[in-house]
C-alpha positions as CSV (number, residue, x, y, z in Angstrom):
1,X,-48.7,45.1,26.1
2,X,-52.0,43.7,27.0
3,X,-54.0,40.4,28.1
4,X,-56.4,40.3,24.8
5,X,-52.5,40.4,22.9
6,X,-51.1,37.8,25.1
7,X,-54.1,35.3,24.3
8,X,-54.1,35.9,20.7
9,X,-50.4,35.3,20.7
10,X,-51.0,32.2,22.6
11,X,-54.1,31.0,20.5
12,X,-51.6,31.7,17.2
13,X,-49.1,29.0,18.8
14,X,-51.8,26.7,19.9
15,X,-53.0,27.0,16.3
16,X,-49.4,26.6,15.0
17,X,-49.2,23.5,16.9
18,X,-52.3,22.0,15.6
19,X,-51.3,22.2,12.1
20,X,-48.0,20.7,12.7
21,X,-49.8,17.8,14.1
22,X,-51.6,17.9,11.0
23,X,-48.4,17.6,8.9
24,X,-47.9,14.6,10.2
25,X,-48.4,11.6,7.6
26,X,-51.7,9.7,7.9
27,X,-51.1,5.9,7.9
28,X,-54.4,5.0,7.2
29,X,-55.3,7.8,4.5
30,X,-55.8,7.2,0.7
31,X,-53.1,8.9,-1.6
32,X,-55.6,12.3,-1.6
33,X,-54.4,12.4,1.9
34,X,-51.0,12.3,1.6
35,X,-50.7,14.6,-1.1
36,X,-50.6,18.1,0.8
37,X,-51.2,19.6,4.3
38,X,-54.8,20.3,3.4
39,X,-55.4,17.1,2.6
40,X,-53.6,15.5,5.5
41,X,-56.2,17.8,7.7
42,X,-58.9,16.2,6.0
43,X,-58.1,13.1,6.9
44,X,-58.5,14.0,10.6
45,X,-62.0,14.1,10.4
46,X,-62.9,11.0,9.0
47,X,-64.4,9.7,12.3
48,X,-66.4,12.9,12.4
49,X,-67.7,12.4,8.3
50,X,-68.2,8.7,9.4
51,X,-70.6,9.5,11.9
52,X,-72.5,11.7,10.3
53,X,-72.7,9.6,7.6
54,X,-74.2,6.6,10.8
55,X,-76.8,10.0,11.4
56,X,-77.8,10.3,8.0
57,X,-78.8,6.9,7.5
58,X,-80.8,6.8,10.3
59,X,-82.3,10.2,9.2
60,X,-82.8,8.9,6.1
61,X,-84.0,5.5,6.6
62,X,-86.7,7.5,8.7
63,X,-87.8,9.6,6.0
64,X,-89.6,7.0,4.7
65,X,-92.3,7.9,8.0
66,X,-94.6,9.9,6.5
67,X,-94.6,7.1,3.2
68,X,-95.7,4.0,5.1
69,X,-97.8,6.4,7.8
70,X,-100.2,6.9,4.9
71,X,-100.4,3.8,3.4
72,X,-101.2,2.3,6.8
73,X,-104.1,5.4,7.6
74,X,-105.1,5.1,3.6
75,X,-105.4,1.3,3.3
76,X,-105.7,-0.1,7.1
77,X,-107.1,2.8,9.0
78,X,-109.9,3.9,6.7
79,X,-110.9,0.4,6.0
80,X,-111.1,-1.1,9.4
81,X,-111.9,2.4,11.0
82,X,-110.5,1.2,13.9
83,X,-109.1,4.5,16.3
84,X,-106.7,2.5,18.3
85,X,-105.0,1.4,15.0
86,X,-104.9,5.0,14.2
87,X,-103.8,6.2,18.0
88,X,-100.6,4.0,17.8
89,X,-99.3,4.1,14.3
90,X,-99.5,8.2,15.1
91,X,-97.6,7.6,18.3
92,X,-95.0,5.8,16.6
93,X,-95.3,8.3,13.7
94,X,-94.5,11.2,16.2
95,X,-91.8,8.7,17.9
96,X,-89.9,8.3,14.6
97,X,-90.2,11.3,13.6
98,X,-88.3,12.4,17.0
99,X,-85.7,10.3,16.1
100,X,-84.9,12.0,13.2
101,X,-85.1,15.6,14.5
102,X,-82.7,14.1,16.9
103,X,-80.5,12.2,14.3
104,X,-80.6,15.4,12.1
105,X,-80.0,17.7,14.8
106,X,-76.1,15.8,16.1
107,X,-75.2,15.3,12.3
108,X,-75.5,19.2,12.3
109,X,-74.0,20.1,15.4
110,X,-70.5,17.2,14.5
111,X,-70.4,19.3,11.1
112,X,-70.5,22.8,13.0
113,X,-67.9,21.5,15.3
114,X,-65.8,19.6,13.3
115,X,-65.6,22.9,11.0
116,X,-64.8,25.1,13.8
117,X,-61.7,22.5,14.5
118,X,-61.1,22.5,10.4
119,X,-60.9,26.2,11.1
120,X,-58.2,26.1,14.6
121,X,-57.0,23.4,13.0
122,X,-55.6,25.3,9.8
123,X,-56.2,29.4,10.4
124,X,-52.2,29.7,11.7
125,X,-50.4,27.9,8.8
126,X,-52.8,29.7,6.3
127,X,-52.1,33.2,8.3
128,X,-48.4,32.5,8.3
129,X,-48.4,31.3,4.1
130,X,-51.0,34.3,3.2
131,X,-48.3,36.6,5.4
132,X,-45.2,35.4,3.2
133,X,-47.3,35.6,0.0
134,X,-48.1,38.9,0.5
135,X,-44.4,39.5,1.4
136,X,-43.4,37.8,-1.7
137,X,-45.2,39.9,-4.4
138,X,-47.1,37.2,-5.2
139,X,-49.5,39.6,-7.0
140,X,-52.7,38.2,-5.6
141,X,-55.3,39.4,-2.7
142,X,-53.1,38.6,0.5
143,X,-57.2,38.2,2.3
144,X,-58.0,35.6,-0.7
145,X,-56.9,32.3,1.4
146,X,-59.0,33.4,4.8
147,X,-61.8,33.4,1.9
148,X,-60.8,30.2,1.0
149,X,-60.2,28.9,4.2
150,X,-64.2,30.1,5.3
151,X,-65.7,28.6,1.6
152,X,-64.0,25.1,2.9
153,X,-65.9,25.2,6.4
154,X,-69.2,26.7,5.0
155,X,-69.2,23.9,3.2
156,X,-68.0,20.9,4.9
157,X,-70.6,22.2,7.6
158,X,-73.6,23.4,5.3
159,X,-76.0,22.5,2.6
160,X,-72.8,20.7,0.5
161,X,-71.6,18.3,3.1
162,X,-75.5,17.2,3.7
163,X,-76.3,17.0,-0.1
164,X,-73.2,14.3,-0.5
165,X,-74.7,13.0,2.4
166,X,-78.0,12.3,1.6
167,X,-77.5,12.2,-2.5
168,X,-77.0,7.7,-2.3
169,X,-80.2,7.7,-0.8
170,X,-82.1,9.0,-4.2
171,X,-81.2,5.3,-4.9
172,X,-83.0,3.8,-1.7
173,X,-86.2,5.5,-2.0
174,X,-86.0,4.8,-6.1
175,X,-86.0,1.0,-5.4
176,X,-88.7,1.4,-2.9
177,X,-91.0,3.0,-5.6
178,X,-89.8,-0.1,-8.2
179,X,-90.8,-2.4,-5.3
180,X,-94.4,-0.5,-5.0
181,X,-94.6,-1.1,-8.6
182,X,-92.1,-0.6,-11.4
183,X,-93.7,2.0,-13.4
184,X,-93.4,4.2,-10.3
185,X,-89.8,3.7,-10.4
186,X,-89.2,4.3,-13.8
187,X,-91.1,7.5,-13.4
188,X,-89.2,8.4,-10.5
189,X,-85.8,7.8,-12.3
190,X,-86.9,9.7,-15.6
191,X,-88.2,13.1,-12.9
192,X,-84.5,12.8,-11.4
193,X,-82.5,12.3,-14.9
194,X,-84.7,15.3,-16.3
195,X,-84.1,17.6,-13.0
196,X,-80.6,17.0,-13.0
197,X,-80.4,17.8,-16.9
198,X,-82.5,21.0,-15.8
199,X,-79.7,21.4,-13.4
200,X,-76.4,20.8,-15.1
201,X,-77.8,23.1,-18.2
202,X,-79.0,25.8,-15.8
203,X,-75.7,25.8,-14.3
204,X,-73.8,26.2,-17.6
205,X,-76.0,28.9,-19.0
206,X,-75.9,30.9,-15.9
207,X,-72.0,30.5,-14.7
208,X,-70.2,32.8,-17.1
209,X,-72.3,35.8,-16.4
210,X,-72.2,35.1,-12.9
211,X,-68.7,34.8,-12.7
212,X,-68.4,38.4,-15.4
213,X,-71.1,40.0,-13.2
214,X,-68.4,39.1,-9.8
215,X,-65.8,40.6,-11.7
216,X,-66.5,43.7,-12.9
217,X,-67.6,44.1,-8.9
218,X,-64.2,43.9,-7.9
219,X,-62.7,45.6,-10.5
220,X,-64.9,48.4,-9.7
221,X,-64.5,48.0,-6.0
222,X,-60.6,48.1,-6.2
223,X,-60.6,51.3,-8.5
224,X,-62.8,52.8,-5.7
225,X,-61.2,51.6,-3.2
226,X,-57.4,53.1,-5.1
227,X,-58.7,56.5,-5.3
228,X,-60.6,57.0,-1.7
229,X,-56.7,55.5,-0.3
230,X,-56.0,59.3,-1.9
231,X,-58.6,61.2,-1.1
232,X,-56.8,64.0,-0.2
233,X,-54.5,64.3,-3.5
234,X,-57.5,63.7,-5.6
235,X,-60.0,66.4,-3.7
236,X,-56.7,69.1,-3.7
237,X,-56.0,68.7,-7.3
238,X,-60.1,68.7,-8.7
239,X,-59.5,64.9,-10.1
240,X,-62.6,64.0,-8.4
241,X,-65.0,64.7,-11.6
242,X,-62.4,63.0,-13.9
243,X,-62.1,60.3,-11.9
244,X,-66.1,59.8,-11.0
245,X,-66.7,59.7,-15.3
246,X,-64.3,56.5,-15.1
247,X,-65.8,54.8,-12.0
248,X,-69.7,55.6,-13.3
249,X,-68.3,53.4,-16.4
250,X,-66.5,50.6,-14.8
251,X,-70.3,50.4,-12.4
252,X,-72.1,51.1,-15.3
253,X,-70.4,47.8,-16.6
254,X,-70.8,46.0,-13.5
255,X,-75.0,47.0,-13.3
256,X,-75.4,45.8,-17.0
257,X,-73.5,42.4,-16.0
258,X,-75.3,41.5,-13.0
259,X,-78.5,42.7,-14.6
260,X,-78.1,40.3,-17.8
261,X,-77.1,37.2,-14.7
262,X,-79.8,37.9,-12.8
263,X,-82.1,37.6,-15.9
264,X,-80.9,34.3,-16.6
265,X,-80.8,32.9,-13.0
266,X,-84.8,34.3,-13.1
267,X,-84.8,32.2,-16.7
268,X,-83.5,29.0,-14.7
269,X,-85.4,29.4,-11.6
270,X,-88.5,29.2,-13.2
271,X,-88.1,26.3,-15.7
272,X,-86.4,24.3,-12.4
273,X,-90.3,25.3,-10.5
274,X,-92.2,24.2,-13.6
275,X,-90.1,21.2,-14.2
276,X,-91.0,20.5,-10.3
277,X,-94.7,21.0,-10.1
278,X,-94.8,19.1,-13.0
279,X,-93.6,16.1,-12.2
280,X,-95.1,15.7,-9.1
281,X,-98.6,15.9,-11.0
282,X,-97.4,13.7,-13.4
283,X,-96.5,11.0,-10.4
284,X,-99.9,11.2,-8.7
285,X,-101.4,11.0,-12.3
286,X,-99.2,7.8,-13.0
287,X,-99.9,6.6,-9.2
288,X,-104.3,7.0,-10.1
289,X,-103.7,4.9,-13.5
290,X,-101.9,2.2,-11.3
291,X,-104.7,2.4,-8.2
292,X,-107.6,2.5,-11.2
293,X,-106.5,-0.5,-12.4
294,X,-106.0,-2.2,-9.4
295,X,-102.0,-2.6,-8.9
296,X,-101.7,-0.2,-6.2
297,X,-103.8,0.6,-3.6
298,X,-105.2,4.6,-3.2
299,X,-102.4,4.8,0.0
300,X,-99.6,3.5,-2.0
301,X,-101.2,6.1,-4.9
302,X,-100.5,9.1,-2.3
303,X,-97.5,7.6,-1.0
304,X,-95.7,7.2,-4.1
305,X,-96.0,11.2,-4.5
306,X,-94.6,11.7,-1.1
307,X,-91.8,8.9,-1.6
308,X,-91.0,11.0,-5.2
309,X,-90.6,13.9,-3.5
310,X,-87.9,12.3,-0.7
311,X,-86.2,10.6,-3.8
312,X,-85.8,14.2,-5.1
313,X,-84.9,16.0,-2.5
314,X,-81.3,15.3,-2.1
315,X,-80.7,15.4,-6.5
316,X,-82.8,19.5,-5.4
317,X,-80.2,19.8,-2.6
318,X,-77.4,19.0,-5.0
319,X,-77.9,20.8,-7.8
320,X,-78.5,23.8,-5.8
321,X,-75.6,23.1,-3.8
322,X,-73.2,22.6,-7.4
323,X,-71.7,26.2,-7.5
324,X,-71.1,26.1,-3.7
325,X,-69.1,22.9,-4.5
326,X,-67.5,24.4,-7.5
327,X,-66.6,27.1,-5.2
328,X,-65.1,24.8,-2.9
329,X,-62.8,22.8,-5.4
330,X,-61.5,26.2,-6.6
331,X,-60.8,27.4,-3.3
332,X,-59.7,24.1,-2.2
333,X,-57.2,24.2,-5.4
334,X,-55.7,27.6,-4.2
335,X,-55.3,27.2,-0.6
336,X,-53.9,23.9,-1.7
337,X,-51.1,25.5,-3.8
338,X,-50.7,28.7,-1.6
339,X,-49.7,26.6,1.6
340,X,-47.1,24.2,-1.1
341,X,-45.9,27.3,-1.6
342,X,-45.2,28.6,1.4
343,X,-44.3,25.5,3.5
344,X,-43.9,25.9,7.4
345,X,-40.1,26.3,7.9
346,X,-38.1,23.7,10.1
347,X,-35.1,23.9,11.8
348,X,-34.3,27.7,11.9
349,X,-31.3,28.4,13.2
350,X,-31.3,30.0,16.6
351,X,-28.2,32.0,17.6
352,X,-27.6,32.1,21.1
353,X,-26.7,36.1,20.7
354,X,-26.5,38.2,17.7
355,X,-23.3,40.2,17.4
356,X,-24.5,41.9,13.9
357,X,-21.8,41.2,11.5
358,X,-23.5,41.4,8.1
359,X,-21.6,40.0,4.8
360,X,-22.8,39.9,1.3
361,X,-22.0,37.0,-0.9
362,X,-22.6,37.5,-4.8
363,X,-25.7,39.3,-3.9
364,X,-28.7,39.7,-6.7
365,X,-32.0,40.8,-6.4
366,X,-34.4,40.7,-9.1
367,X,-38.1,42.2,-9.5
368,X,-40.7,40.0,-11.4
369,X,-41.1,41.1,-15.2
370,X,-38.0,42.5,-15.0
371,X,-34.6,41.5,-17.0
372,X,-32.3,43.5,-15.4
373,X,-31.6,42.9,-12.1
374,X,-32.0,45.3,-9.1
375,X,-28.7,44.3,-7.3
376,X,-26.0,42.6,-9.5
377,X,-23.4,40.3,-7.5
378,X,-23.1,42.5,-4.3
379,X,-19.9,41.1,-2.3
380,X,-18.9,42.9,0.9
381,X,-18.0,42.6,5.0
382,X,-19.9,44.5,7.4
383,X,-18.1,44.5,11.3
384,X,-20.8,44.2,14.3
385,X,-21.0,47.4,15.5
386,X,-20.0,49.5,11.7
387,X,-22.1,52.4,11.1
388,X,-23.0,51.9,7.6
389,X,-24.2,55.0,5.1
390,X,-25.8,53.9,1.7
391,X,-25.7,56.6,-1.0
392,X,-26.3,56.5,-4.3
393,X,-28.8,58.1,-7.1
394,X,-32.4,57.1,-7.6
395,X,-33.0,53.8,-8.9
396,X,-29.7,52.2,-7.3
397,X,-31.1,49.8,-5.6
398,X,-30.4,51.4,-1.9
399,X,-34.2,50.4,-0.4
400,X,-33.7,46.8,-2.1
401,X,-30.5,46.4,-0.6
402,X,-31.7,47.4,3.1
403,X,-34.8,44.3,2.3
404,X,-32.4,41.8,1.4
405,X,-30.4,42.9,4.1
406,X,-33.3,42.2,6.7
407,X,-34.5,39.3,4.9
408,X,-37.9,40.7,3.2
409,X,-36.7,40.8,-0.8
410,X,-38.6,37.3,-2.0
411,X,-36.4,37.1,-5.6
412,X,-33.1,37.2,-4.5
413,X,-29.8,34.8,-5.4
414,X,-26.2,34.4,-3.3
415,X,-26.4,35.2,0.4
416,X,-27.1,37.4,3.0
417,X,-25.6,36.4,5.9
418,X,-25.8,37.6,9.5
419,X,-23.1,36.3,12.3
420,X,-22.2,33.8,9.1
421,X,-25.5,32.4,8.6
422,X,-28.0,33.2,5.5
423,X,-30.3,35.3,7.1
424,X,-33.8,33.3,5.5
425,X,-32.4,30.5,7.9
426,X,-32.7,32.4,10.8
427,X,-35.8,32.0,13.7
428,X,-37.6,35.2,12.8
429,X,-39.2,34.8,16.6
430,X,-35.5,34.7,18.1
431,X,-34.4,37.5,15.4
432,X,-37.1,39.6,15.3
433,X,-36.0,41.5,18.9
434,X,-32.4,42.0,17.6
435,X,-33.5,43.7,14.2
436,X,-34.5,47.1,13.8
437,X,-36.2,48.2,10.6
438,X,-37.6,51.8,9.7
439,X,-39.4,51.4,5.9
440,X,-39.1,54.0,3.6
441,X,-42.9,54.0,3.9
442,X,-43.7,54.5,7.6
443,X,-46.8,52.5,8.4
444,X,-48.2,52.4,12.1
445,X,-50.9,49.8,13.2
446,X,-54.1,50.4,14.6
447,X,-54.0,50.0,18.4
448,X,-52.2,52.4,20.6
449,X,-48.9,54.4,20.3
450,X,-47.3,52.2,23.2
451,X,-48.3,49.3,21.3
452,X,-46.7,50.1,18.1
453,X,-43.7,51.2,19.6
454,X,-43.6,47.6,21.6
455,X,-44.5,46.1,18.4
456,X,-47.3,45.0,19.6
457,X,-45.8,42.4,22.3
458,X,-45.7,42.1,25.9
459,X,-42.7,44.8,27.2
460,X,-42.2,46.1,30.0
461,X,-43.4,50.2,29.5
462,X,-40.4,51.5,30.9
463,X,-39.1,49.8,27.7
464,X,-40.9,51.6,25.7
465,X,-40.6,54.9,27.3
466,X,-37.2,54.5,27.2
467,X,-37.1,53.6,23.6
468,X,-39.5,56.7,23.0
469,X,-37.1,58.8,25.0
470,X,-34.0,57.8,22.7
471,X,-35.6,59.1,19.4
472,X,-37.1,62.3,21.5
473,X,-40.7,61.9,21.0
474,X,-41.6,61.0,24.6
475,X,-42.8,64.8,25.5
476,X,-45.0,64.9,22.5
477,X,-46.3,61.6,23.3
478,X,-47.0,62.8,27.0
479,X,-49.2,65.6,25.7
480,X,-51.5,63.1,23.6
481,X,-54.7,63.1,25.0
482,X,-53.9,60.0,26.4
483,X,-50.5,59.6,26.9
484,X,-49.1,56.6,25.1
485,X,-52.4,55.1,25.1
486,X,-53.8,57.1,22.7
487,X,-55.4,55.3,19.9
488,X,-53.3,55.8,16.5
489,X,-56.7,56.0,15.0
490,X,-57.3,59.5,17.4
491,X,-53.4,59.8,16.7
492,X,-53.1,59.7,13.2
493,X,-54.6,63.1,12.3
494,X,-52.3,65.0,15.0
495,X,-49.3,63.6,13.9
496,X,-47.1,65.4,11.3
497,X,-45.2,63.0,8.6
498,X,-41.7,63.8,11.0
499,X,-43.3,62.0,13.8
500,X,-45.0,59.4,12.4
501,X,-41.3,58.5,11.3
502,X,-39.7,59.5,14.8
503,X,-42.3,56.9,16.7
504,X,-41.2,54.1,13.7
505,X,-37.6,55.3,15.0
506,X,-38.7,54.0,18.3
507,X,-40.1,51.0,17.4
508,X,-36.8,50.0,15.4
509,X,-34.9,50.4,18.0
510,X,-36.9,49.2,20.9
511,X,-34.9,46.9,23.5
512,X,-31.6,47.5,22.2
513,X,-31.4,45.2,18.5
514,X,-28.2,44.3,17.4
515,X,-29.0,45.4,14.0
516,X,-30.9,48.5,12.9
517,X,-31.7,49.0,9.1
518,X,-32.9,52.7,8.7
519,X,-34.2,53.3,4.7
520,X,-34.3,57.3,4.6
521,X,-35.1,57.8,8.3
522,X,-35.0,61.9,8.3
523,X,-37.2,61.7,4.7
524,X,-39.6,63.8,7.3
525,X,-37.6,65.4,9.9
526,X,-37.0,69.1,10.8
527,X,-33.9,70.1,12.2
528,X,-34.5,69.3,16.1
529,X,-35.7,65.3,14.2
530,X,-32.6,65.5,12.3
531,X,-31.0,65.9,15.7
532,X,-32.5,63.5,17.3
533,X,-31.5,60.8,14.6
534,X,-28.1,61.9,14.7
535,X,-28.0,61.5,18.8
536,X,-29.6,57.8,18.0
537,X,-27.5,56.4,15.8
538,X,-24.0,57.6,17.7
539,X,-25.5,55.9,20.5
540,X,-26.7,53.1,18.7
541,X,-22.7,52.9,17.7
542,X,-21.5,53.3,21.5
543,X,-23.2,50.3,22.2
544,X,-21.6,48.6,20.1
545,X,-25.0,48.0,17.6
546,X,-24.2,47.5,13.6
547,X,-26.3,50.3,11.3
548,X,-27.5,50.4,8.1
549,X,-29.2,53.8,6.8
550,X,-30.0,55.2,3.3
551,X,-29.0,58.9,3.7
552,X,-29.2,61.3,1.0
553,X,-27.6,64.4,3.3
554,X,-24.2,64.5,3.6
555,X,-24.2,66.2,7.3
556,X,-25.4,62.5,8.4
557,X,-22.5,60.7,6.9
558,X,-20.4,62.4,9.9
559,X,-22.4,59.3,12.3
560,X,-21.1,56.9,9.8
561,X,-17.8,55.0,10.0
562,X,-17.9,54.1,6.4
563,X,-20.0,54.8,2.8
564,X,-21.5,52.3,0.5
565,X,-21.8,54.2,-2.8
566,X,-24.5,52.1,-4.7
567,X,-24.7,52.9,-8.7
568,X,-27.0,50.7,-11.2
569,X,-27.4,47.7,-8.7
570,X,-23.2,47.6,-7.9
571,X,-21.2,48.8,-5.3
572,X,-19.1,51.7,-6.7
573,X,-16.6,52.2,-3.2
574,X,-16.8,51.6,-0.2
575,X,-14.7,54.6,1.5
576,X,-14.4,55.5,5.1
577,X,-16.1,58.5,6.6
578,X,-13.4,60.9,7.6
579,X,-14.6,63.7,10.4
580,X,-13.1,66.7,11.1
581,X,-10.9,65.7,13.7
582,X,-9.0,63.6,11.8
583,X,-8.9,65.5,9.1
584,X,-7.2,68.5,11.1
585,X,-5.0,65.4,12.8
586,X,-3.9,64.3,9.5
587,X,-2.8,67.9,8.2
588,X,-1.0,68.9,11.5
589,X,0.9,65.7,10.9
590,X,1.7,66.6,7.4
């Protein structure tokens, strides 16, 4: 309906695009690769790692500077006392250490925009597998893989990716102290084994109650979150005390976790500073034995201190930088599986009409945990253009049969086929404007109530008034405060249940679909709704349009050609709808 919608639609199919290309096999990758789309993205950034790995070892090979600058100030420069000496090794001092602002500076800005590509690169095929894992029950936060998605660019542009980077060099500058003398070497490589013990045991003594302390935060968050989604029932009713006692002790919980792994990261944190000062006195004090004696000179003595902290660095960066990596493999792991599991679909077929004849072939549906199935081997033939009534008591499977018949059940066997093909093979971009679909559970977006009736894409408004019109609701849409641009969020607390449900109507039906699945649609309605429904569905049937709807009120069976009488998951009958007419007809010719 609107510029900022056409341009995210188009950024969506950009994205799209890019992670097709990504699907593409990579020749020259390792098996790691090859293995999975997020792998095969990976592998188109190897140029970028390479070069920041080329700006790292410059970086690096200059942080060895400040090492020889006061060895040459210490041991040439004090001696001779010569300023010019001391005028030009600080100019190339300053020089170098340009270099490596500079070096440091691109590495950093190829990370942030090779991430931000990572991102493009990936954010439509995760949007599109998060969408049909949601869709498909799978029984897991549907915003989890955009969490994953940002841990993998946080890190492949942060603190991790620089830590890998610059970890090999611990080596370099380790050698460089055995070459000063060997005892400094050896001292460096016992500081580094010890920090990294101090590490890997801090890790394991605080990672358990970290991850407890995380979640009894989100199991109190989502039993918060539950009851304020029912604010309303749970104010009306007094549950609000009954319900507080149970949320104090889930955050009760939660405070006494956190509190118990923030006392052991306090634990950790202070053993890692004392294990740090430490050592760095205990490498000057090995560094004044050595100049004492005479094996190094007092510049290579402070040196070696400033060359132990460089050789440190990068094993301080990693082990600080562990849990963010341990962060990444998990999410890596998930986002992995979630997007195996929810591959990009090829080869949709794409019907040059739709006619809506619907058959069902052996039919099942099934619900997870569940031995009994929803729909047991459902077989029937639906003409385009039938008017279809589903009846049947509570628990018949009526709603699961109107999903599978639009596509939307995930656990489902046999076939639903539309114009003789199985409706999952179907382009839902070339389907989607010749299906109508009212939930049981009417849910309108935030945005506007034009753009909900357009479903959100680019109409023409007379399409929507028209649409609007059909299902009656254009008058009380007119006397919004802003027509049909008011905001559902203004919207949403002048609108009764009946037309929330009467504006779904519209959007179900908008531009004329060939097929129209209704689940309960006067659940809501008053008499004029009721109506209105009535006027909507013979005229869907005038044109010719095949309809589904779960009705529970035999008055509406009369816009019905025939009844599907649903009992424990089976069709019972299916029996034609005779009207009045033909009734009297039939007697008179009796």
């Amino acid at each position: 309906m609107n510029a900022t919608t056409t341009q995210a639609l188009t950024g969506a199919a950009t994205g799209s695009r890019s992670a097709a290309r990504a699907s593409a096999p990579v020749a020259t990758g390792g098996r790691f690769f090859q293995r999975s789309l997020l792998g095969r993205t990976l592998a188109l950034f190897k140029r970028e790692l390479a070069w920041v790995a080329v700006f790292s070892f410059f970086a690096n090979v200059l942080m060895l500077t400040p090492t020889l600058y006061m060895m040459q100030v210490y041991d040439r420069v004090l001696v001779s006392g010569s300023e010019v000496t001391l005028l030009v090794l600080s100019a190339v001092m300053v020089l170098f250490f340009l270099t490596m602002a500079f070096a440091e500076w691109l590495r950093s800005r190829l990370l942030v925009r090779a991430g931000a590509r990572f991102d493009e690169t990936l954010n439509s095929a995760v949007f599109r597998s998060s969408f049909e894992a949601s869709l498909g029950g799978a029984g897991r936060n549907p915003l989890q893989s955009f969490g994953d998605l940002t841990n993998l660019r946080q890190f492949l542009t942060g603190n991790g990716a620089f830590a890998m980077m610059d970890a090999p060099w611990t080596v370099v500058y380790i050698a460089v102290l055995f070459l000063m003398h060997p005892w400094l070497g050896w001292t460096a490589v016992a500081c580094a084994a010890v920090m990294f013990t101090v590490a890997v045991v801090g890790h394991r003594y605080t990672v358990r109650p970290h991850e407890q302390a995380q979640a009894s935060l989100a199991e109190s968050t989502n039993y918060l979150q539950g009851k304020l989604r029912n604010a309303e029932t749970v104010y009306a009713m007094g549950m609000l005390s009954s319900l507080r006692q149970h949320w104090l002790a889930l955050h009760e919980r939660h405070l006494a976790d956190h509190a118990s792994a923030a006392e052991r990261a306090h634990r950790v944190q202070a053993v890692t500073k004392y294990v740090q000062y430490t050592q760095q006195s205990l490498m000057l004090a090995v560094g004044a034995l050595l100049a004492i004696d005479g094996h190094i000179s007092a510049g290579a003595m402070i040196a070696s201190n400033a060359l132990m902290g460089n050789a440190l660095r990068p094993v301080g960066v990693l082990t600080q930088a562990w849990r963010q990596f341990l962060d990444m493999r998990t999410s890596y792991a998930r986002l992995e599986q979630q997007l195996e599991d929810h591959p990009e679909r090829a080869d949709r077929h794409v019907g040059n009409e739709v006619a809506g004849q619907v058959s069902l072939r052996g039919l099942v549906a099934r619900a997870p945990g569940r031995e009994q199935p929803i729909l047991d081997g459902l077989t029937a033939d639906f003409q385009a253009g039938e008017v279809i009534a589903i009846v049947g008591p509570s628990g018949a499977g009526k709603s699961t049969l109107a999903r599978c018949i639009v596509g939307i059940w995930p656990h489902t066997e046999g076939q639903v086929l539309l114009d003789g093909h199985p409706i999952e093979e179907w382009s839902r971009e070339h389907l989607g404007p010749h299906l109508g679909y009212l939930p049981q559970d009417i849910e309108l977006f935030d945005g506007t109530i034009a753009e909900n009736i357009a479903r959100f894409a680019d109409v023409p408004a007379e399409h929507v008034i028209a649409a609007a019109q059909r299902t009656g609701i254009h008058e009380m849409i007119l006397r919004m405060p802003k027509g049909y641009d008011t905001p559902m969020g203004e919207a949403g607390g002048m609108l009764s249940g009946g037309q929330r449900q009467r504006i779904g109507l519209a959007r179900a039906i908008l531009g004329d679909p060939s097929l129209v699945v209704l689940d309960e649609p006067n659940a809501n309605l008053d008499d004029a709704g009721e109506a209105a429904l009535v006027r909507t569905v013979r005229e869907l049937k005038s044109r010719g349009k095949t309809v589904f709807m779960i009705v529970h009120q035999q008055h509406l069976l009369a816009a019905a050609d025939r009844v599907l009488i649903l009992e424990k998951g089976q069709i019972s009958r299916i029996l034609p709808v005779v009207t009045r007419t033909e009734a009297s007809t039939a007697r008179t010719q009796a």
